[in-house]
N, C-alpha and C positions, 0 to 999 in steps of 0.2 A: 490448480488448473480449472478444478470446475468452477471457485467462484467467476473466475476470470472470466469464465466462459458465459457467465449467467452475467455479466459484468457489461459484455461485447451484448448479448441477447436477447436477455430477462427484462421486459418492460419494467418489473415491480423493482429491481434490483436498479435498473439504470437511474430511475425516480429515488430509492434510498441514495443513492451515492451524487446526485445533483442535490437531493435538498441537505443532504451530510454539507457540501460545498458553499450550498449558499447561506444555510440558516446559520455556519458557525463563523466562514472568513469571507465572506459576501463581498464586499469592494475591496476586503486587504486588511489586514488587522496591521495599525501604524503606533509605530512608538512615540509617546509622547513625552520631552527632554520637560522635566519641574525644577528645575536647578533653580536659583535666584538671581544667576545671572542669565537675564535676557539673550545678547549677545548669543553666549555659547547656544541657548536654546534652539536658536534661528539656525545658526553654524550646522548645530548637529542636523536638524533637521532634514536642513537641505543636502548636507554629506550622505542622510539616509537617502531621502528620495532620490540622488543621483545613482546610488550603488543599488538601490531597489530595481532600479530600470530594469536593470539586466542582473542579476546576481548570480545567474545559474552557466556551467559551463558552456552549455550550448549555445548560448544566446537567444532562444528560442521561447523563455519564460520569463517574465514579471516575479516579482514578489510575492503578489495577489497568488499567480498561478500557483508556485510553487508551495507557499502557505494551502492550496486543496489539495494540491495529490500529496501532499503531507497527512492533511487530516486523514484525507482518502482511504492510504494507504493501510491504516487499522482493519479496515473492512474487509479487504481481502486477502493482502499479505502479513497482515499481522502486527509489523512491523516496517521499518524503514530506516537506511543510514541515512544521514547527514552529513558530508565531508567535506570542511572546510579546504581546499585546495594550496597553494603556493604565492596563487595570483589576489587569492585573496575572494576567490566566488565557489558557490557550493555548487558541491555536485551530488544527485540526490541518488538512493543503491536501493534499488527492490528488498524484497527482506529474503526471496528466493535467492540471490546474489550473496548474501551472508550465511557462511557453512562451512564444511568441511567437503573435500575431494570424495568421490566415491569412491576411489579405489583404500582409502585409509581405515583403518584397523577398527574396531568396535570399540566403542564408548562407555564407561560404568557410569554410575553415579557420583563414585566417587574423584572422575576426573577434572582436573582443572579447565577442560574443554567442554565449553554447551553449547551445543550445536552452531560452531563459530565464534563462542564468545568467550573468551580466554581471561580468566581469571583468576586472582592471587589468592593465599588462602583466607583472608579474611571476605574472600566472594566479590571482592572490585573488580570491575573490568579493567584490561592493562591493555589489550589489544583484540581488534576483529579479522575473523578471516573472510578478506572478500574475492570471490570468483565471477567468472562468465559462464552462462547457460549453456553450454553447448548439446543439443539434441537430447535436451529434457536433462540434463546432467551439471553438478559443480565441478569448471574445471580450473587448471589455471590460477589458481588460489594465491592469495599474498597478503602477509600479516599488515595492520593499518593499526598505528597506535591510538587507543582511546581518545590519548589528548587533542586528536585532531576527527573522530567523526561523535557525532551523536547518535546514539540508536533509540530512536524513537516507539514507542508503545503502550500501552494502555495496561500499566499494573493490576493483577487481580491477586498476587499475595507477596511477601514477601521476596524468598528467594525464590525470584522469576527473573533470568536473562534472556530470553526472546517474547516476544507475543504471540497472541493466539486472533487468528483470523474472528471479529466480532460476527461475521455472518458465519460462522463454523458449526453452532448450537442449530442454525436455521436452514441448513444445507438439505435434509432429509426432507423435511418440508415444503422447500423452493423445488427443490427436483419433484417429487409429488404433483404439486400445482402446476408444472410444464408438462408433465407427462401428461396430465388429466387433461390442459388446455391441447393440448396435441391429436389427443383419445378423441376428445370431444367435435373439434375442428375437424380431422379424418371423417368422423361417423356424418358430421352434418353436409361434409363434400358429396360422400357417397349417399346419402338419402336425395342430395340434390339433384343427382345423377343419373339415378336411377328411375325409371317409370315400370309399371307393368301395365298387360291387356288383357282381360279378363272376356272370353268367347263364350256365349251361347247358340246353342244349333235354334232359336227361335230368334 
């Protein structure tokens, strides 16, 4: 919630996450068909760029789009589903939306459950638990089998099934930097503000 917040706010924070967008999927990262036949080449491609128009449930997003808040979504949530739907278009799941219920019982280490990611014993994913927000809270929960979403994240060892917010290490420091531009802006309002007069009886 605080990146988020530094997300909506943070000048320094809104410039990481525009040049995260442009410097990595800029116009749209496109596939390109090398087969050796020509034909199918063409075929495919134009099958992409018709189903790229619009791929996402809402209707509301591109390709392009969806490829950033894709990348994005490292930065502050960590992660991100990816769920291939029925109709055949994706629909994209916060990483806060993958979890367990709050009211559910405590977790060891040695559970087959990581923090929504349900696993067999050889550590595969086989299903996620996906819920809705409700007043800061997972509710509403419903297993989604592996074979149909992708969880997206940026590995940093092995056995890791969720990710870890990449501005998470930087958090102490952004907060720091707002509080002091804060301190600082305050004190220069009130020096602006303020005058004295200085009386002599001569």
């Amino acid at each position: 919630s605080t990146l988020m917040n530094f997300k909506r706010n943070n000048p320094i924070v809104k410039a990481i996450s525009r040049l995260r967008k442009t410097d990595i999927v800029g116009a749209g990262i496109l596939p390109q068909p090398q087969s050796d036949d020509e034909d199918f080449n063409n075929q495919a491609a134009a099958l992409w760029a018709g189903w790229a128009d619009y791929p996402e449930v809402t209707n509301t997003m591109n390709m392009a789009t969806v490829q950033k808040e894709i990348i994005d979504s490292t930065l502050f949530y960590g992660d991100i589903g990816i769920l291939l739907t029925r109709n055949g278009q994706l629909q994209l799941l916060e990483g806060n939306r993958i979890g367990n219920n709050f009211s559910q019982s405590v977790w060891t280490e040695n559970t087959n459950d990581k923090n929504g990611v349900i696993i067999n014993k050889q550590g595969r994913p086989v299903s996620y638990n996906v819920g809705e927000r409700i007043n800061g809270m997972l509710q509403n929960t419903v297993s989604v089998p592996a074979r149909n979403l992708i969880l997206y994240f940026k590995r940093i060892r092995p056995s890791q099934w969720r990710g870890v917010p990449e501005l998470a290490a930087a958090v102490n420091s952004l907060q720091d930097l707002d509080e002091y531009e804060t301190i600082e802006m305050i004190s220069a309002k009130v020096s602006a503000s303020l005058s004295a007069v200085v009386k002599k009886e001569d």
